[in-house]
N, C-alpha and C positions, 0 to 999 in steps of 0.2 A: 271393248267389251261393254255390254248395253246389261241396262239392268232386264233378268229375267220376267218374262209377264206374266207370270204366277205372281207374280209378287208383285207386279205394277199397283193394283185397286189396294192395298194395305200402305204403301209408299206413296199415294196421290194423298192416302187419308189423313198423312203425318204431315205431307209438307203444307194440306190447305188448312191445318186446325196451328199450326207453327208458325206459317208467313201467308196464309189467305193466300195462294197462288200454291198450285201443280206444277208451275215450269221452271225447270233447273236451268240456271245459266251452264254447267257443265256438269256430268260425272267422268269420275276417273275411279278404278279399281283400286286399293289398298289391301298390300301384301297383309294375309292376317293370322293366326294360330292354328293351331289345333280342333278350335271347337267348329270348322264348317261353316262359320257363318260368312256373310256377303258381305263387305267390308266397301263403303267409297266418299272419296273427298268428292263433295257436290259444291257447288256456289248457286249460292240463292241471295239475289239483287247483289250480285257483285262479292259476298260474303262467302268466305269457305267455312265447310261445316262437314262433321264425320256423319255417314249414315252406315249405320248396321243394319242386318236382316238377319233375321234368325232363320237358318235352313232347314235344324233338325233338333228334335228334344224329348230325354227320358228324365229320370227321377232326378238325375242331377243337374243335366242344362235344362232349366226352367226360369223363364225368366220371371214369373209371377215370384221366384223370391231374391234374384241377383239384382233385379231390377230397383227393388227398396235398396237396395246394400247401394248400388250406384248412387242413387239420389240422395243417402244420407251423407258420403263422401264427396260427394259437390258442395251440396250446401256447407258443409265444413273446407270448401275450397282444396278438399285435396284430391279430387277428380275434375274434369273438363267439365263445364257448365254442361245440366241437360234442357235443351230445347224443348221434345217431346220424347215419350216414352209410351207404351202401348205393350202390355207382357203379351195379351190375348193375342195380336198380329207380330209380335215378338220386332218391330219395331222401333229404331231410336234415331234422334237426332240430336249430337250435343256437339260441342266448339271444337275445330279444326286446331290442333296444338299441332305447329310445323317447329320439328323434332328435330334434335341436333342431337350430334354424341355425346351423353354425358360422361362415357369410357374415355373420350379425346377432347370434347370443346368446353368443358366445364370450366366454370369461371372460376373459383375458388380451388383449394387444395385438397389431395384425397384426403384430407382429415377432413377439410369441412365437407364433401361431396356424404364422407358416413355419418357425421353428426345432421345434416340437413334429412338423408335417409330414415334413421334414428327416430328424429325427430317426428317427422311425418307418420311414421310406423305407431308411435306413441298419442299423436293426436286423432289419427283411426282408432285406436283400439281404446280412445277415449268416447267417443261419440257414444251416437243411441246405439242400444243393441240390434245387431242384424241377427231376420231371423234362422231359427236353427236349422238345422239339417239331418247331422249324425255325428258321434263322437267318432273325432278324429281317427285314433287309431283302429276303431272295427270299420272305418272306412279302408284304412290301410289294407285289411283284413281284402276286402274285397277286390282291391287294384292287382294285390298278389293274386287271389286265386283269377282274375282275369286274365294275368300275366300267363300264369300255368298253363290256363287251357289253351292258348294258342300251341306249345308246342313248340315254340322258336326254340329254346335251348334245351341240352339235355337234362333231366333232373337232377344229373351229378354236377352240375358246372353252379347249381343254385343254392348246394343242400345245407354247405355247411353257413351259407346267408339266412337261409332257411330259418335254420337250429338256431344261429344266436338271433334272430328275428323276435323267434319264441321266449328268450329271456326278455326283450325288450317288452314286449306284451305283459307277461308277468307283476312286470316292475311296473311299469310307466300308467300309470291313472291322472288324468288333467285333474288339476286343482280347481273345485269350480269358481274359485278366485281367479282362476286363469282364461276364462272363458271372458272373450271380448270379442269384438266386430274386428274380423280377420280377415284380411286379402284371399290368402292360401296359394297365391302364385305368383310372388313377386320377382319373378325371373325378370332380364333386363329389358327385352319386349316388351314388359309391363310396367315401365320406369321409365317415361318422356322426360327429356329435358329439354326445355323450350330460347335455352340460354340464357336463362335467368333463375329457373326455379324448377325441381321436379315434381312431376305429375305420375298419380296411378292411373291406370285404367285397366277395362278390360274384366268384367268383375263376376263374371260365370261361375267362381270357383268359390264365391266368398259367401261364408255365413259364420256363425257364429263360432269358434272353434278356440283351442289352446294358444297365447299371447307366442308361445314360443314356437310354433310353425313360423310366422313371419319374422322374427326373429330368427331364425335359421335357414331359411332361404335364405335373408338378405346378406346372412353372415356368409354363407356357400359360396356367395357369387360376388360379391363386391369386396370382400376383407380379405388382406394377403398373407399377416401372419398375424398371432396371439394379440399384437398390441394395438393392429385395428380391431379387433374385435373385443379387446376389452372395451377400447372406445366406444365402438359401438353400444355395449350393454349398458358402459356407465352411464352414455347419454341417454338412452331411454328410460332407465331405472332413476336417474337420477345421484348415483351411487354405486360405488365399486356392487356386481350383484353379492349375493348370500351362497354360503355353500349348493343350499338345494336349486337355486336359482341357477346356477354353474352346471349343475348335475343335470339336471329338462335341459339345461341348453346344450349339451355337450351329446346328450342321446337325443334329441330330437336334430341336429345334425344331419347324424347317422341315416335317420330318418328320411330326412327331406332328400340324401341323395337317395337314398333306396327308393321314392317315391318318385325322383323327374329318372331315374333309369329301367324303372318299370313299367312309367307311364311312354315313355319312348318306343321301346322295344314292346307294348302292347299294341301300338299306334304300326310301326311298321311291318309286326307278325299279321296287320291287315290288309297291308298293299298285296301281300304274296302269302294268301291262305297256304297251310301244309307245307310250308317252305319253314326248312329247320336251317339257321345257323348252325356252321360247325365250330366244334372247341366250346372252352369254356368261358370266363372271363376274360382271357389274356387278350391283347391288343395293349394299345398306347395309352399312355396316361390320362386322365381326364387335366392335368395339369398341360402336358403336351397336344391335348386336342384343344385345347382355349389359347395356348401360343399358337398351336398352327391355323386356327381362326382368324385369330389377328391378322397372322403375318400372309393369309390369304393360302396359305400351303394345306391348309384340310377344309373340305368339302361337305359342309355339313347335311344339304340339302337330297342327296341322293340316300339310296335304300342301305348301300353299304358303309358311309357315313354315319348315320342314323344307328345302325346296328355299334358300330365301333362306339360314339356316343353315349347309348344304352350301356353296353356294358361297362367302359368306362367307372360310370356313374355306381355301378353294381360293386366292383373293384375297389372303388375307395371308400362305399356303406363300408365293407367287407373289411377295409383296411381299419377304419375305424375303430370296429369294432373287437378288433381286435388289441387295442392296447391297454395298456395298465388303467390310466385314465378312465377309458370306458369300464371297464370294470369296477372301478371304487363307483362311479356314477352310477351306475346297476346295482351296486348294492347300497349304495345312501337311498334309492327310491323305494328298494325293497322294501328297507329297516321300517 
């Protein structure tokens, strides 16, 4: 696959202001996310290096402002070196990180794999301020009614996610003590481990937002029970956290699974306009769709994956929100 020649005179313009030379020792395509963009390992004089292109962009993939969020996260060494960056031709060129599992090949023990995480998480959200965008949750605001207008599910299968959604809004206002320079998608995609050290990247999603988004991704997806994820908190905090500290983290959770299962099942109500999923949330566990990932027995890549995935994701908000716990946390934000 050759790079597209729409995009050749923007990609000549990065690699002669980067290494005074046009010609790539090789491209190769790199599997990439969500946002559409052109992803590929090039070597230039013998060197691999990542190149992006940006394909497509509205209010929110723009890179005039993910592009600062990147460069402040390098120079703080917790992104890939950038080479060149260009938001106008939406252009980048920064260090080839050859990725190993940090799920499987990690050098250290899951405890240190959450405190190195932690850690990382805590000197992001120390840096300069990335700039802003929207308060988090009227963003949420939007992903939902995005989700709605496709149609994918029936209204009943989402209402009573819905309703307590609406308590969650109620309560939950960021502390503007809480507002720090935020990944906002640390899913494991966006978690290189190079065999030595993790790296973030991938930074489309990031501006300035509530500390506890990224703190609750990362709790979602890498912590197994309560006592990784106390680890987790106390190493970022520095300290076992504070009740209300518990309370943001314990709903924004909730959160963050309602947001990667809304964001899924919006993405694939687009492969197949006017195509309604039947039923409501039921399918398999989001716990038994990350085991049968593993073990190669679930298929995440295709449309009805994807859907199972989604709701998933909807199912365990759902589960969440419904226990005791969540409840006193809803009402400690209230008070």
């Amino acid at each position: 696959m050759s790079l597209p020649q729409a995009y050749r005179p923007a990609v000549d313009r990065a690699l002669q202001a980067a290494f005074g030379t046009i010609e790539m020792d090789s491209l190769v395509p790199v599997a990439g996310g969500l946002s559409g963009a052109l992803t590929y390992r090039i070597r230039v004089g013998g060197i691999a290096y990542l190149l992006r292109v940006e394909t497509q962009r509205d209010g929110f993939q723009d890179p005039h402002r993910w592009h600062p969020c990147m460069a402040i996260a390098a120079q703080a060494c917790l992104a890939p070196r950038v080479r060149y960056a260009d938001a106008t031709d939406g252009v980048v060129i920064m260090e080839f990180i050859s990725e190993q599992s940090w799920a499987v090949d990690y050098a250290g023990t899951r405890r240190d794999l959450i405190v190195e995480a932690a850690q990382g998480v805590r000197a992001l959200h120390q840096t300069q301020a990335f700039p802003p965008l929207v308060d988090y949750m009227q963003g949420m605001d939007e992903v939902w009614s995005g989700f709605l207008a496709t149609g994918l599910l029936a209204k009943a299968a989402t209402a009573d996610l819905l309703e307590r959604y609406g308590r969650v809004r109620a309560a939950y206002r960021t502390d503007p003590a809480d507002l720090v320079s935020s990944h906002n998608d640390l899913n494991p995609r966006n978690i290189l481990y190079d065999g030595r050290r993790l790296w973030f990247i991938d930074w489309e999603s990031a501006f300035l937002a509530d500390r506890h988004v990224d703190l609750a991704t990362l709790a979602n997806f890498i912590t197994h029970d309560v006592g990784e994820e106390d680890l987790l908190l106390a190493t970022y905090f520095g300290q076992a956290p504070d009740p209300r500290q518990r309370a943001r983290h314990l709903v924004m959770r909730q959160v963050n699974h309602l947001f990667y299962g809304l964001i899924m099942l919006t993405a694939v109500a687009r492969l197949r306009p006017g195509e309604r999923a039947p039923g409501g949330l039921e399918g398999p566990s989001l716990a038994e769709i990350h085991q049968g990932i593993g073990a190669g027995t679930f298929v995440l890549e295709g449309w009805e994956g994807q859907v199972a995935y989604g709701r998933a994701r909807l199912a365990q908000a759902l589960a969440g929100m419904k226990t005791d716990a969540f409840d006193q946390a809803v009402s400690m934000l209230t008070a």
